[in-house]
C-alpha positions as CSV (number, residue, x, y, z in Angstrom):
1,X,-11.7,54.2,-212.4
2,X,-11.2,55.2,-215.9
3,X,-14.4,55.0,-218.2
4,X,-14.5,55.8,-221.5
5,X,-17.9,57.5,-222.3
6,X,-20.4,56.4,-224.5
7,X,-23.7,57.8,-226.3
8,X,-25.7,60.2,-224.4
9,X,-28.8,58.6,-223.3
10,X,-30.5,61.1,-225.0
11,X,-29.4,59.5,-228.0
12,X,-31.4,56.8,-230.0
13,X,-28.8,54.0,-229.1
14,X,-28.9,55.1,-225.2
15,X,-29.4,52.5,-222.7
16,X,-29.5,53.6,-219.2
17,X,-30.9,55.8,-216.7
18,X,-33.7,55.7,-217.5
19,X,-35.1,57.6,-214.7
20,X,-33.2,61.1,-215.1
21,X,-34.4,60.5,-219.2
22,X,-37.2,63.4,-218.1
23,X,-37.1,66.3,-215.8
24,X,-38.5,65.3,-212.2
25,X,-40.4,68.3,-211.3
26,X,-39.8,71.9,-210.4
27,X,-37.2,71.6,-208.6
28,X,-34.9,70.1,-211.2
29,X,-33.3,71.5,-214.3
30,X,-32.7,69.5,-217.3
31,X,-30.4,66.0,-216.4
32,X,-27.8,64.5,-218.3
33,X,-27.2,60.8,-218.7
34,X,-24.3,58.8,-220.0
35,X,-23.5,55.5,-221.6
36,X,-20.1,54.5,-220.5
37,X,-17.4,51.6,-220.3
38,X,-15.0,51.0,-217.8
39,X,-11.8,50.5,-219.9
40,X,-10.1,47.9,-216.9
41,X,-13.4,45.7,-216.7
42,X,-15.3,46.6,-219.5
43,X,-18.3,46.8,-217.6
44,X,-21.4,49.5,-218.5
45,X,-22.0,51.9,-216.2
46,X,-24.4,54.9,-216.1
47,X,-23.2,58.2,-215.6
48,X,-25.2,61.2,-214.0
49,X,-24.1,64.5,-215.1
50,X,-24.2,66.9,-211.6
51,X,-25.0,69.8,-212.7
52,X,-22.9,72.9,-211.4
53,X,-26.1,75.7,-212.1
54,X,-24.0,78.1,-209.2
55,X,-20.7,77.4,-209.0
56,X,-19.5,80.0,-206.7
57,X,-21.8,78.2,-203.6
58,X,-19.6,75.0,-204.4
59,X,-21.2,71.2,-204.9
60,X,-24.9,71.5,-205.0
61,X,-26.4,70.7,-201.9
62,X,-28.9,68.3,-204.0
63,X,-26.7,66.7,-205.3
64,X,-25.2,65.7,-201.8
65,X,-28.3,65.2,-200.1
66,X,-28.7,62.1,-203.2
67,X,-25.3,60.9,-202.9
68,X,-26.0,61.0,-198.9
69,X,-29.2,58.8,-199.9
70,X,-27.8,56.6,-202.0
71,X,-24.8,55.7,-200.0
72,X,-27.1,54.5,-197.1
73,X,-29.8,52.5,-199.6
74,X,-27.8,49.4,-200.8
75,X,-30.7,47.2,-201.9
76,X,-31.5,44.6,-204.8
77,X,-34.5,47.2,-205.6
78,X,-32.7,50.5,-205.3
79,X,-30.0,51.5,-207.7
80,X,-26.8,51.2,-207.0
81,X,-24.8,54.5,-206.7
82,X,-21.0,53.0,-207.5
83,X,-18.8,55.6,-207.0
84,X,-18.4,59.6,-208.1
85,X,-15.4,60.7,-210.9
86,X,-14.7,63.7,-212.0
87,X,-12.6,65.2,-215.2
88,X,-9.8,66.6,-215.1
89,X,-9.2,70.2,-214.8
90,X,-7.3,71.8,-218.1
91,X,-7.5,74.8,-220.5
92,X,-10.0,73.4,-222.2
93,X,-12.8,72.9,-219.5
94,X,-11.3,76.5,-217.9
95,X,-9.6,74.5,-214.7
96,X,-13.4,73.1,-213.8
97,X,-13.9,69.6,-213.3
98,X,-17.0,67.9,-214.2
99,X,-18.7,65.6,-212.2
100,X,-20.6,62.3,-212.2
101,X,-22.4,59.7,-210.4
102,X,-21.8,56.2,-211.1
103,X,-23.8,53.8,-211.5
104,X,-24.8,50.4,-212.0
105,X,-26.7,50.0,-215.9
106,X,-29.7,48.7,-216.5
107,X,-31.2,48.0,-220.1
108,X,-35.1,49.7,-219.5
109,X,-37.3,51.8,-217.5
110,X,-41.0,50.8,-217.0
111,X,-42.2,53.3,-218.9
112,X,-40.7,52.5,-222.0
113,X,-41.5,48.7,-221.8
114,X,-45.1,50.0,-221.4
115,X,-44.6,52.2,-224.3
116,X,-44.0,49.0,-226.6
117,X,-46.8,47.7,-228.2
118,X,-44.5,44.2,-228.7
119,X,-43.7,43.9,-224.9
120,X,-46.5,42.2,-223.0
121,X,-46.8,40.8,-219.4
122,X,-48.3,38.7,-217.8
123,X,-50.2,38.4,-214.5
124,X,-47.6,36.3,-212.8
125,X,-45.3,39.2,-214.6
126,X,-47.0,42.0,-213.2
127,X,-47.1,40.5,-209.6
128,X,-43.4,40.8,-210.2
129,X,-43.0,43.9,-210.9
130,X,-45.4,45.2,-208.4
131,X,-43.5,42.8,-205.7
132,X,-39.9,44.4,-206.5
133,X,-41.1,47.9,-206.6
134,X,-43.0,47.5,-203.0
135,X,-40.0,45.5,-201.5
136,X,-37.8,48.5,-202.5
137,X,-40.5,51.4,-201.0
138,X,-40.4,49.1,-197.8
139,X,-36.4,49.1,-197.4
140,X,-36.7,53.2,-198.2
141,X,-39.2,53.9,-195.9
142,X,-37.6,51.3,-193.6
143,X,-34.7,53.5,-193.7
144,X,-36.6,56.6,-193.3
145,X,-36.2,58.0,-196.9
146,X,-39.3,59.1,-198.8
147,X,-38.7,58.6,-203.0
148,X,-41.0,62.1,-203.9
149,X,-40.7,61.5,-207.8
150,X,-42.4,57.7,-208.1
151,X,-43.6,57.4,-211.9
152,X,-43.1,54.8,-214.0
153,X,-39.9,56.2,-216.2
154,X,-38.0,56.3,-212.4
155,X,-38.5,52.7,-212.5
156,X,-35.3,50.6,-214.0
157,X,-35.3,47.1,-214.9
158,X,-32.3,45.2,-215.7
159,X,-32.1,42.4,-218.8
160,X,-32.3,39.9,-216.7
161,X,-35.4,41.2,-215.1
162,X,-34.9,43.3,-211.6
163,X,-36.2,46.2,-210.7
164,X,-34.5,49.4,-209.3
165,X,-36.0,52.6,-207.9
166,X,-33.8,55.1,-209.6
167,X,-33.9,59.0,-209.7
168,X,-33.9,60.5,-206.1
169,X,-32.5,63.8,-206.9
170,X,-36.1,64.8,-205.0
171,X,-35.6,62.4,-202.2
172,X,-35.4,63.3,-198.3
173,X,-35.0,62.0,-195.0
174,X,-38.4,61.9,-192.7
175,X,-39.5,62.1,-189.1
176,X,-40.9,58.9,-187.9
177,X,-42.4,60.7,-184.7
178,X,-45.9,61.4,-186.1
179,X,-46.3,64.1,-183.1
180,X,-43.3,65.9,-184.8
181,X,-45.0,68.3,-187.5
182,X,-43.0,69.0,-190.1
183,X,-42.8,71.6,-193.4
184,X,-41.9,69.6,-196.4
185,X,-41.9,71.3,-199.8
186,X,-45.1,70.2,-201.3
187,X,-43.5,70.7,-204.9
188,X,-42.7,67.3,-205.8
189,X,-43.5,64.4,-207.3
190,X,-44.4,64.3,-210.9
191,X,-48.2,66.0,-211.3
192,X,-49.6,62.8,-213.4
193,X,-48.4,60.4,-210.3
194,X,-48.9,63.6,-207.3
195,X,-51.2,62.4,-204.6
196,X,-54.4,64.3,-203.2
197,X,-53.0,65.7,-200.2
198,X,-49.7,67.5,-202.0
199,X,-52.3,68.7,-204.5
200,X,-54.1,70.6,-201.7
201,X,-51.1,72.1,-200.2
202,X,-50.0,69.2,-197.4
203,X,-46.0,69.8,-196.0
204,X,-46.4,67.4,-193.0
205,X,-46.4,64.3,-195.1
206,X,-44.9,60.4,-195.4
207,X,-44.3,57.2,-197.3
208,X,-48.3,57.5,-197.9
209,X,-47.2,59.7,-201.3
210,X,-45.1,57.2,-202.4
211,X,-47.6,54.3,-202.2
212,X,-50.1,56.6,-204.3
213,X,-47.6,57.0,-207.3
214,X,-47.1,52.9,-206.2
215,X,-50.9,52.9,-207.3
216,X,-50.9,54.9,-210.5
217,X,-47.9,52.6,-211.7
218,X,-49.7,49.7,-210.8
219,X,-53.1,50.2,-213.1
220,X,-50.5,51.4,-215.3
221,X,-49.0,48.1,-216.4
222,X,-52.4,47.1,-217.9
223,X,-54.0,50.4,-219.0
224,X,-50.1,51.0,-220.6
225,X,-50.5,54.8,-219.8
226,X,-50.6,57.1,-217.0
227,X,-54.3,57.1,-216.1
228,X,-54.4,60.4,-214.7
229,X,-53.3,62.9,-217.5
230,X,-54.0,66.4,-215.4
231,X,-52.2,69.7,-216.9
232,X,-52.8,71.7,-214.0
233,X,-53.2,71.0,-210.3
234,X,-56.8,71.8,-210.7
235,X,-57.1,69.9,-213.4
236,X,-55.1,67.0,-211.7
237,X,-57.8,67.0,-208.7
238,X,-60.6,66.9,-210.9
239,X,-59.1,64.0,-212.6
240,X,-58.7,62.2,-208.9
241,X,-62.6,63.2,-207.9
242,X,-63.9,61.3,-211.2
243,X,-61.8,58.1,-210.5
244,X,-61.7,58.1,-206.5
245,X,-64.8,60.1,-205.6
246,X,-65.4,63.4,-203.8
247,X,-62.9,64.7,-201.4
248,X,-65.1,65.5,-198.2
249,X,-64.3,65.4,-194.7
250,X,-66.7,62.3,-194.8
251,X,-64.4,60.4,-196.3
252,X,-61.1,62.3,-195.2
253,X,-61.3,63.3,-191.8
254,X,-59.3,67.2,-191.5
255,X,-58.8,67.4,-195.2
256,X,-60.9,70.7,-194.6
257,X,-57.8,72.0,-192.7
258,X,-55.4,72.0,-195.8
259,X,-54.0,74.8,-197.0
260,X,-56.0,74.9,-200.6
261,X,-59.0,72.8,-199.7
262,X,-61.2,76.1,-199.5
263,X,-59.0,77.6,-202.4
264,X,-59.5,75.4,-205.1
265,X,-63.1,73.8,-206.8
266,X,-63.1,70.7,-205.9
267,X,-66.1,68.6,-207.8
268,X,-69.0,67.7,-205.8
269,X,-71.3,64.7,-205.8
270,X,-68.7,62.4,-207.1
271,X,-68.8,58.5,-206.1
272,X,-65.7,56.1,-205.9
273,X,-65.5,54.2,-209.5
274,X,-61.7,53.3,-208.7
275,X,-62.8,48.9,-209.3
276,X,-65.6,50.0,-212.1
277,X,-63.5,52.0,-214.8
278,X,-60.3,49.9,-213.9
279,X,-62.0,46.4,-214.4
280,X,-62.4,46.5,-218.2
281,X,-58.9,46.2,-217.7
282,X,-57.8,44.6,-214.9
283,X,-59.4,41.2,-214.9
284,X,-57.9,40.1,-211.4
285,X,-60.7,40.9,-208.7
286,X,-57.2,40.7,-205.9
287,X,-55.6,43.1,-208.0
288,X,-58.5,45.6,-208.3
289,X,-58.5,45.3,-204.5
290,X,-55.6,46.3,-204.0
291,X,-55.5,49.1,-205.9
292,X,-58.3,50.4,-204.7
293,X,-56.6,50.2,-201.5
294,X,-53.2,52.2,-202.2
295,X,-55.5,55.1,-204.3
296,X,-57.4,55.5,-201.2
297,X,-57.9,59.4,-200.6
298,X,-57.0,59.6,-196.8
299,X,-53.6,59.0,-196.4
300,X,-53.9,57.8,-193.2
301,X,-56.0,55.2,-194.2
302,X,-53.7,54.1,-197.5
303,X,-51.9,50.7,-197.3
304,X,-48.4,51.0,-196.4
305,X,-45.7,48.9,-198.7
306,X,-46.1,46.2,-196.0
307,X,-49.0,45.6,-196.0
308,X,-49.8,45.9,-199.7
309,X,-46.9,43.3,-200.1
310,X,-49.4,40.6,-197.4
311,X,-52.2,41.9,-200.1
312,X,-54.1,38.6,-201.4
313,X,-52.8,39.2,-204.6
314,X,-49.1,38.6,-204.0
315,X,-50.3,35.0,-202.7
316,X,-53.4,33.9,-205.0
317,X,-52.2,32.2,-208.2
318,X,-50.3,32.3,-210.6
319,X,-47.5,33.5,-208.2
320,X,-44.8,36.1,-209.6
321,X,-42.9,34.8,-212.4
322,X,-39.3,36.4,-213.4
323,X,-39.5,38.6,-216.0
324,X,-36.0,37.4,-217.6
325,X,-37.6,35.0,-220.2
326,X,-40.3,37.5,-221.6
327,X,-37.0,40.5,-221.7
328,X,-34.9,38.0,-223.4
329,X,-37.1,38.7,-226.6
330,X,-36.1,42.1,-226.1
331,X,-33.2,43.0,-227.4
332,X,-33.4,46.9,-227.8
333,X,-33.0,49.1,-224.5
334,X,-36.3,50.8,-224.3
335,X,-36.9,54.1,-222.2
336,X,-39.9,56.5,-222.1
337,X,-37.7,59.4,-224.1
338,X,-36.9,56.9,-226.6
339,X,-40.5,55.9,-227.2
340,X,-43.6,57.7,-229.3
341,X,-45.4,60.2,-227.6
342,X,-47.8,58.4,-225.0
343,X,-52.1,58.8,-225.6
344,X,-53.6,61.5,-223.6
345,X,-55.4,59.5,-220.6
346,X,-57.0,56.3,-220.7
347,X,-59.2,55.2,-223.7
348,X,-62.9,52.9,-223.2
349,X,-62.0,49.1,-223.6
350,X,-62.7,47.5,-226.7
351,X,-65.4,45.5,-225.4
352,X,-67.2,48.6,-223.8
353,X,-68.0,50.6,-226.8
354,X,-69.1,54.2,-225.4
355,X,-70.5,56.8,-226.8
356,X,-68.0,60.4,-226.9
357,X,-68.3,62.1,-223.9
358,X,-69.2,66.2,-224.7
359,X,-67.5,68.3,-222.7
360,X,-70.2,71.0,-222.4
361,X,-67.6,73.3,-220.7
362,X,-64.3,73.2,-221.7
363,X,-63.0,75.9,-218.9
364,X,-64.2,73.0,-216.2
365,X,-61.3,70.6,-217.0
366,X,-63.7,68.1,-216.2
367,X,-63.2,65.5,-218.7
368,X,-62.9,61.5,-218.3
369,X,-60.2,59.8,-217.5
370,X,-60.9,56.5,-218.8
């Protein structure tokens, strides 16, 4: 096809992927996005820059390890990888095509709805969104395909209100036999939305990381901001302790056996306040269940997308209500780079006026995260 390209999405005006608006993690360099138009059908399309970084080794192996992905996950809840163009090769681009992925357009990403004072949902809203974004983890992990970068700015919605996993530049095939030990890079997934046991140096992991960046995003749509800020892994860790308790073989049977477990101090004494600090916020006892459940510290013992999806809360009312009617007041594409810069961790409620907390030691990095 022949598309005529648009505005950057880096631009003010963009309106598209938002998942590659921000770098992943490590492992990725910076991404660029493209508005475009396909001059036959005038349809909107999103174009995904590859990036060449080595030339000489020929079409990054990343790059075909997503389009590998992608090709096999056709789903409502995944996004939809149309087809790959290239430019042609003249003078001007010294005989060296460019390359993009295709694909379908959508008008947000969660995090920049969330970013938007003016945009509010509802419960039946935010069963929605929770629904479509554990229906799509099931089909990936169905297929065998762990995500490795969920955060809520890799999370598209279209105008009329469904939901795509987008950005899987980190995402890999896994072993279902659990006997099978495997070596993973432990270098992924987003340090804000990383889960416990990548922070203490795991490689033989599964879908259990997803469904703790599945967590995060969930007390996300009512705290409206990552609730676990950390700057460093340390940091990170001690963030986890305060909200989900100590991490002890008590309560993680072998955690003792990871790599930085004895490596790194990890805060003693702590008790579980996931349902205290999130209730000021989350009204729904189901819903303070459930997450409660999927930022559980054992990974073994975390609620898979299945069963989180059977979770009372899906089924208790008000049911999941379409999210088209509350977007339709919504005019403006909104995306997390497009939106201020985001408040540093979670603030007390309005109704639960505290105190400052003094940080006696500022080298602890042991600060609150509500």
């Amino acid at each position: 096809m022949d598309y005529e390209r648009k505005k950057n999405l880096r631009e003010p005006e963009q309106t598209n992927e938002a998942a590659d608006s921000e770098v992943s993690t490590h492992e990725q360099g910076s991404i660029e996005v493209f508005k475009a138009r396909d001059k036959e059908t005038k349809r909107y399309v999103a174009l995904k820059k590859v990036l060449m970084e080595n030339e000489k080794e020929g079409f990054p192996i990343t790059a075909l390890r997503e389009i590998k992905i992608l090709q096999l996950l056709k789903y409502e809840n995944v996004v939809n990888l149309l087809e790959i163009c290239r430019t042609k090769a003249t003078p001007y681009n010294r005989f060296k095509s460019t390359f993009y992925l295709v694909f379908e357009f959508c008008e947000h990403d969660l995090a920049g709805l969330l970013s938007n004072v003016n945009v509010k949902f509802s419960l039946g809203e935010i069963k929605k969104v929770m629904q479509q974004l554990l229906n799509g983890l099931f089909f990936i992990h169905y297929n065998k395909i762990l995500h490795r970068d969920m955060k809520a700015a890799n999370i598209l919605i279209t105008k009329s209100g469904c939901l795509k996993l987008a950005d899987f530049g980190l995402a890999r095939a896994f072993s279902a036999n659990k006997g099978q030990a495997t070596r993973y890079t432990n270098r992924v997934v987003t340090l804000w939305y990383r889960p416990p046991e990548l922070l203490l140096g795991e490689r033989n992991y599964g879908p259990p990381i997803d469904l703790w960046g599945a967590g995060c995003i969930m007390a996300e749509m009512w705290t409206r901001s990552p609730i676990m800020q950390g700057s460093t892994e340390q940091h990170q860790l001690n963030l986890i302790s305060q909200l989900c308790g100590s991490i002890t073989p008590e309560v993680w049977p072998g955690v003792q056996n990871l790599e930085l477990f004895n490596k790194l101090d990890l805060p003693k004494g702590q008790k579980r306040k996931v349902k205290e600090r999130l209730k000021p916020y989350v009204r729904c006892q189901y819903a303070l269940d459930l997450l409660d459940k999927l930022l559980t510290l054992n990974p073994n013992q975390r609620l898979d997308a299945d069963a989180a999806l059977n979770h009372d809360f899906f089924w208790m009312d008000p049911p999941p209500a379409d999210l088209e009617k509350m977007l339709s007041h919504h005019t403006t594409s909104m995306f997390e780079f497009l939106a201020p810069p985001r408040r540093r961790g979670m603030q007390p409620h309005p109704q639960q006026q505290r105190p400052p907390v003094q940080q006696q030691n500022p080298d602890q990095h042991y600060d609150r995260v509500f």
